[in-house]
DRENDREN-77062 format. One record per residue: x, y, z of N, C-alpha, C in turn. Coordinates in steps of 0.2 Angstrom, whole numbers, plus 2048, in hexadecimal, padded with zeros to 3 digits. Each point is the difference from the previous one (the first is absolute). Example, Ala and Ser with C-alpha at 12.3 -4.5 7.8 and 13.67 -1.06 7.14 Angstrom:
2
8427E48277FC806800804806800;7FE8057FC8048068017FC805803;
//
This chain:
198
DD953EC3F7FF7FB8067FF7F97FC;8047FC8037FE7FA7FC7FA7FA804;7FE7FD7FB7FB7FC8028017FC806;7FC8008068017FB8058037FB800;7FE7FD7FC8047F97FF8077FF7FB;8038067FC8038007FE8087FE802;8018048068087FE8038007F8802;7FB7FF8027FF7F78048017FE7F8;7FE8017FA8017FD7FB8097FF7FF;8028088018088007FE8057FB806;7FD8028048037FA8078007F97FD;7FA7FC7FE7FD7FA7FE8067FF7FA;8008037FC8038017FA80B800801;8008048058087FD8027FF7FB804;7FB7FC8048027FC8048027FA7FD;7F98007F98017FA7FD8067FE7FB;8048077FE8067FE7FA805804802;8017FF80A8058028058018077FB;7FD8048018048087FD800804808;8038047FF8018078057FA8067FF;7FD8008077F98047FD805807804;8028067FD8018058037FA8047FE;7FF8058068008058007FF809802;8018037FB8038078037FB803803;8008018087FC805805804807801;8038047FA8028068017FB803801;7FC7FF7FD7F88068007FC7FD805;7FD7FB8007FC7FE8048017FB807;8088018028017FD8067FF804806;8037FF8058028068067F6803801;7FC7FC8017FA8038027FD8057FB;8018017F97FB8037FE7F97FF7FE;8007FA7FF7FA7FB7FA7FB7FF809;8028018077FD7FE8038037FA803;8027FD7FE8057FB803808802800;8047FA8048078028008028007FA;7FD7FB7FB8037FF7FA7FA7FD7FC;8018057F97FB7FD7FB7FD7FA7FF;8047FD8017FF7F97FD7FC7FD804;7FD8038087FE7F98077F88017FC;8018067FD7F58007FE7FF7FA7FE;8057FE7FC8017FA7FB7FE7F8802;8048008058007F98058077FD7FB;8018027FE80C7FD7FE803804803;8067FB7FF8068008018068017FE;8028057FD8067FE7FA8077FE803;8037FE7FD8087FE800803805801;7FE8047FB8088078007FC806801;7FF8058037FD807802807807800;7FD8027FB8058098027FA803802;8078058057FD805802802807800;7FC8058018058088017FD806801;8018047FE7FB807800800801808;7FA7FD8007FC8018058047FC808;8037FD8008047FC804806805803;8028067FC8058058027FF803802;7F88038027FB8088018038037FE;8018017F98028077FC80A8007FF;8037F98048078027FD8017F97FB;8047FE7FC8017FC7FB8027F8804;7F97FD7FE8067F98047FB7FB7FC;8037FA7FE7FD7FB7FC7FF7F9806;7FF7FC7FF7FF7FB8037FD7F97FC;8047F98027FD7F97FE7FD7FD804;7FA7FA8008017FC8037FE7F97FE;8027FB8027FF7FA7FA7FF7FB807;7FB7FB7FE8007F98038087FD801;8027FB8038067FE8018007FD7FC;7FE7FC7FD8017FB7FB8058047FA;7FC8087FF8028037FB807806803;7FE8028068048028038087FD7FE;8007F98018078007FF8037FE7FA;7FE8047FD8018017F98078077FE;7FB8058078038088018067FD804;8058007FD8087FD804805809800;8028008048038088018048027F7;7FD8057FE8038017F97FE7FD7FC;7F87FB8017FD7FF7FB7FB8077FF;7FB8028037FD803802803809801;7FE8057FC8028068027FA806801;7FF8068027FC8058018048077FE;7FE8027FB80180A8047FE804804;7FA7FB8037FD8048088017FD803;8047FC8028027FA805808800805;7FF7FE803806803807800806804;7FD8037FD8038098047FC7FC809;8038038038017FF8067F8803804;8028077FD7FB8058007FB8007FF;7FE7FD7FC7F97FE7FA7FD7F9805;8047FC8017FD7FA8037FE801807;8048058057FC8018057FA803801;7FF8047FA7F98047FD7FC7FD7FD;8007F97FC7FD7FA7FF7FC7FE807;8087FD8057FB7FD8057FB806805;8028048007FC8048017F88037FE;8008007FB7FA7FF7FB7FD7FA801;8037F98017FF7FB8007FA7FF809;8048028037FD8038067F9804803;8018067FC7FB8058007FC7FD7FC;7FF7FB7FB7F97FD7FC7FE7FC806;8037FE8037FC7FB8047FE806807;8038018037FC8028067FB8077FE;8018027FB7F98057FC7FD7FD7FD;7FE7F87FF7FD7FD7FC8008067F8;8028007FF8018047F87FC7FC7FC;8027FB7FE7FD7FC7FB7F67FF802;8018008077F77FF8017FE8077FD;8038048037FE8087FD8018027FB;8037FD7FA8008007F97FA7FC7FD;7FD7FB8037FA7FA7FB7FA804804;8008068077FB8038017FE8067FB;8088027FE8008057FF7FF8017F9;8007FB7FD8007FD7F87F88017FF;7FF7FB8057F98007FD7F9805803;8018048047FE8098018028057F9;8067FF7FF7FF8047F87FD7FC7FA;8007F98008008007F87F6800801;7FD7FD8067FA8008007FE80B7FF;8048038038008058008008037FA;8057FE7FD8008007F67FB8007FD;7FF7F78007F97FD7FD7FA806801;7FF8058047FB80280180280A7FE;8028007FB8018077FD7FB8017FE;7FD8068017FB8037FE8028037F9;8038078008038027FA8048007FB;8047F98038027FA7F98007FB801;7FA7FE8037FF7F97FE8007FE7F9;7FE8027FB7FE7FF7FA8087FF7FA;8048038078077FE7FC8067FD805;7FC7FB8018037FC8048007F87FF;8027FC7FD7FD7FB7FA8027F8806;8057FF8038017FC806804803806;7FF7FD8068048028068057F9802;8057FF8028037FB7FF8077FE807;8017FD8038058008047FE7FD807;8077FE8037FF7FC809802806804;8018018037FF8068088028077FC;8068018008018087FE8048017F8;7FF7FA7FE8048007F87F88017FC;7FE8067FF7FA7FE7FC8028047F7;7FB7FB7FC7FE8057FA7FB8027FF;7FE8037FB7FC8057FE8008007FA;7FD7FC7FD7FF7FF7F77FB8037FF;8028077FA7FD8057FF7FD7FD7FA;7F88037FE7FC7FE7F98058047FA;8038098018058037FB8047F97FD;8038027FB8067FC7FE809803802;7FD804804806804802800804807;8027FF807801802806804804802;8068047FB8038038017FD809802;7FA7FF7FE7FE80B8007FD7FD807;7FD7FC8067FF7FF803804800807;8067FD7FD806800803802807801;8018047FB8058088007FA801803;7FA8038017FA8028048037FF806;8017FB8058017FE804804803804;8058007FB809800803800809800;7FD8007FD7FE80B8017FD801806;7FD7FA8027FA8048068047FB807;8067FE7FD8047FC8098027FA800;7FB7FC7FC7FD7F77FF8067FD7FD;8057FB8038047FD7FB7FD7F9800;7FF8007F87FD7FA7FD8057FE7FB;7FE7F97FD8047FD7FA7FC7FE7FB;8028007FA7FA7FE7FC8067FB7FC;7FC7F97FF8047F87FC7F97FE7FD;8057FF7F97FB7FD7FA7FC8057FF;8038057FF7FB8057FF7FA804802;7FB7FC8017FB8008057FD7FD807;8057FE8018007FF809802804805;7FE8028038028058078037FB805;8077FF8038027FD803800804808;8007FD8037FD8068088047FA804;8048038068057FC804802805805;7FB8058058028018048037FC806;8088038068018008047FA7FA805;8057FC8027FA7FA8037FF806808;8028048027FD8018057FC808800;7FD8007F97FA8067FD7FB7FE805;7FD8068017F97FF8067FA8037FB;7FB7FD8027FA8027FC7FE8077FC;8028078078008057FD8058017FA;8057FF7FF8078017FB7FC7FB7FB;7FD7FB8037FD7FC7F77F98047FE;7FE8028047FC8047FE7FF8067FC;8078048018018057FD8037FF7FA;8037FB8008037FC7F77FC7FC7FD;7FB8008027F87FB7FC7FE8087FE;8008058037FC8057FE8018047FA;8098008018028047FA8027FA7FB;7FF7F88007FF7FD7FC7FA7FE7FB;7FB8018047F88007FD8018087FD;8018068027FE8077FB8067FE7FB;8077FD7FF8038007F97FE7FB7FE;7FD7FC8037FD7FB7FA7F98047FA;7FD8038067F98027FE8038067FA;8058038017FF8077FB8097FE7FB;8027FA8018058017FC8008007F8;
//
């Protein structure tokens, strides 16, 4: 997570020595952080924004978007994608596009983000090996006291649970934004007993 005032720094910082502030919302755009797009927690606005993953629901499509100043920069054949044009994929975009808003998704991810990680913070039989809890609506982490996450993770993935472990000791957690409490409940449960016995 960076520090509150950190992006208003990088913003301040291209504004003054005209640079191009991009940045990439593939992981955190499309409502999962609890906002449409990571960066609004922030209060900026960058130039140049990628997008993708999540913008497909599950098929390959990438996406840009740029302020016009910057925009017309992307002249046809400047600018390319490999998850870009299919016909297919963009009707499934707007579509996606769609269904975040009229299922508020995004509000149901920053409710649903913070039901689990409060939910987390309060492990009984691994509290003790749970060093920070970390993240905006359903992108959360889980920085373990171990120096290693991984016998935690195969615990998990034996009993149903897909999780990821980055940097070694983080549990990365990122369910589907339209998870309901009991499904989070049931993956906090077999997340606390491989924490506790891994």
């Amino acid at each position: 997570m960076p520090a509150p005032d950190y992006l208003k720094g990088v913003r301040a910082l291209c504004d003054k020595h005209d640079l191009c502030m991009v940045l990439d919302e593939v992981w955190t755009g499309v409502g999962r952080t609890g906002k449409f797009f990571g960066h609004q927690h922030f209060g900026v606005t960058p130039d140049i924004m990628t997008m993708g993953k999540a913008l497909g629901g599950g098929l390959p499509v990438g996406g840009i978007l740029a302020t016009p100043r910057r925009a017309a920069f992307l002249k046809p054949g400047t600018h390319g994608c490999t998850l870009g044009g299919n016909p297919i994929c963009a009707a499934v975009g707007a579509t996606v596009l769609e269904v975040l808003g009229r299922d508020k998704l995004p509000e149901k991810a920053a409710k649903m983000g913070d039901y689990m990680r409060d939910k987390i913070g309060k492990f009984k039989a691994a509290g003790e090996k749970i060093k920070h809890v970390r993240g905006l609506g359903l992108f959360i982490g889980v920085e373990t006291t171990a120096p290693d996450a991984m016998p935690a993770l195969r615990r998990a993935l034996e009993r149903g649970l897909i999780i990821n472990v980055t940097h070694k000791n983080v549990i990365r957690i990122c369910p589907a934004l339209i998870i309901d409490q009991a499904d989070a409940d049931r993956g906090l449960a077999i997340l606390e007993e491989a924490l506790a016995n891994a």
